[in-house]
Steps between C-alpha positions, in 0.01 A plus 500: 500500500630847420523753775272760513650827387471791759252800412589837592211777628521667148434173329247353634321455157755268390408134441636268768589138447290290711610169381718323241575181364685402117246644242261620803457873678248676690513830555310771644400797311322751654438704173271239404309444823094607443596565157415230283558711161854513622514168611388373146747737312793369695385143422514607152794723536710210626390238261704716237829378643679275374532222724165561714243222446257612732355781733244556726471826681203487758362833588344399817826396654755729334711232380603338202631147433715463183615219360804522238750223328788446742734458218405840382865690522469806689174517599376711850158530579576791729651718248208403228203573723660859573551539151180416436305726688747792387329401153171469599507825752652723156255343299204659743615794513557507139169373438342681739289153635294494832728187691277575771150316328359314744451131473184354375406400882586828637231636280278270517473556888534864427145514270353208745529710849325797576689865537644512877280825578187299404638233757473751762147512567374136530795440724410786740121419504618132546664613856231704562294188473699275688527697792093590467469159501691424821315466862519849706609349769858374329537886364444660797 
């Protein structure tokens, strides 16, 4: 198992090696965590190198497991996940794309729940209620 590199304050972005065997990493990216269109575009991003048979970045976690030849010459996951979210980070501000769309759940629960201020009112008159409802001689 490799060690795990050390993080400074400034860095805390950074992917971190969580484990490692021949062909086999983990890593956590915090970029990617609640960001699934990130997430995906790494996946992709990372299937474009040579040597990396497969990716999967899971945005509920923050971490990505990539899988990669281990007779590949030269080849360090570290330095290729940095690279590519440099690429994909110029490439939004370039394009000018929203990263920040929310996931298909997120909005479902979004449309499904009712706005917080109209929460406020059945939840006071359900107190209200509750403590109508208790004997006088508990209140008192």
């Amino acid at each position: 198992m490799i060690p795990r590199r050390e993080v400074s304050p400034q860095d805390e972005s950074a992917p971190r090696l969580l484990s490692a065997i021949k062909g086999r990493e983990r890593w956590e990216v915090k970029a990617i965590r609640l960001n699934p269109n990130l997430a995906r575009a790494l996946e992709k991003s990372l299937l474009q190198y040579p040597g990396v048979l497969e990716v999967k970045a899971n945005p509920v976690s923050g971490r990505a497991l990539v899988l990669y030849a281990p007779q590949t010459v030269g080849i360090h996951v570290e330095s290729l996940i940095r690279e590519a979210l440099s690429d994909l980070a110029s490439r939004v501000h370039h394009e000018d794309v929203d990263q920040t769309t929310a996931s298909p759940i997120s909005r479902v629960l979004r449309l499904a729940l009712p706005d917080r201020k109209k929460l406020v009112g059945p939840v006071l008159l359900s107190i209200v209620g509750h403590v109508v409802g208790l004997p006088w001689h508990s209140v008192l």
